[in-house]
C-alpha positions in Angstrom: -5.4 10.1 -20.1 -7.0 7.2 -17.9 -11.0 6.3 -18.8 -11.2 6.2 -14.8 -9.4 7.9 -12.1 -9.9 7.0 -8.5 -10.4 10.0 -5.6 -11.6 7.7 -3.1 -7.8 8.9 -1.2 -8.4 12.7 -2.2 -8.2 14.9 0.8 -9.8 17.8 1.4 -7.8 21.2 1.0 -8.3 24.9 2.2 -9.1 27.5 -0.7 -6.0 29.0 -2.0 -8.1 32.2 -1.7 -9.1 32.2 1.8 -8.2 35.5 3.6 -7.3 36.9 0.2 -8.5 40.1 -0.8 -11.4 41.3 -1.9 -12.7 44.0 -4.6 -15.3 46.7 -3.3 -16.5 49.9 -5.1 -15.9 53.1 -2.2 -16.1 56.9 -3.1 -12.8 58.9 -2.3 -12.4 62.6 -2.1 -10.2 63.9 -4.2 -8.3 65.5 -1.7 -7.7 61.6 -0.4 -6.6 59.7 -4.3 -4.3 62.9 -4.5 -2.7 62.2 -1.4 -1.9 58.7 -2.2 -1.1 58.8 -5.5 1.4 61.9 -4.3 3.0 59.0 -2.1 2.6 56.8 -4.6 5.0 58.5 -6.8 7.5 59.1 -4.2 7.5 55.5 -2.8 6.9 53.5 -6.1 4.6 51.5 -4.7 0.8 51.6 -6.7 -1.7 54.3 -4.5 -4.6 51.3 -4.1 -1.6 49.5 -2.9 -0.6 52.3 0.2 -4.2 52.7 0.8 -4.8 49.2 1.8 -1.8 49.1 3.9 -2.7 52.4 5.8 -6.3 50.9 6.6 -4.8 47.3 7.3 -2.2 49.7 9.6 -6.0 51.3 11.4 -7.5 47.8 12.0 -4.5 46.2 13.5 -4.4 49.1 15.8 -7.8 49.4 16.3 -7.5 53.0 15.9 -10.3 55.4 16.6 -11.4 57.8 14.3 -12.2 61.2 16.0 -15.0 62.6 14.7 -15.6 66.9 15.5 -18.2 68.3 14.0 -18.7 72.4 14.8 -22.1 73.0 16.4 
């Protein structure tokens, strides 16, 4: 190993983690982590896994949710 290195000709690089994912806490119904992990078992693919790709599906759509409440 060198005493002395020189990074005067270092360039600068983009984080390997930019536009990676990233870890929130969110409260699911029941009704909901059943669902997945239902699909989950069917499709092989982990339920956090199917969930992420159905809400990555909503953005890219930019679907609306329709909200009805009785009244």
């Amino acid at each position: 190993m060198k005493k002395e290195y020189d990074f005067s000709k270092m360039k600068e690089v983009s984080s390997p983690l930019k536009g990676k994912k990233i870890s929130v806490g969110i409260n699911l119904s029941v009704t909901v982590i059943d669902y997945f992990k239902n699909m989950s078992e069917q499709t092989g693919i982990p339920y956090q896994k199917l969930i992420d790709l159905y809400l990555l599906d909503c953005a890219q759509k930019k679907k609306k949710l329709k909200l009805g409440w009785a009244g």
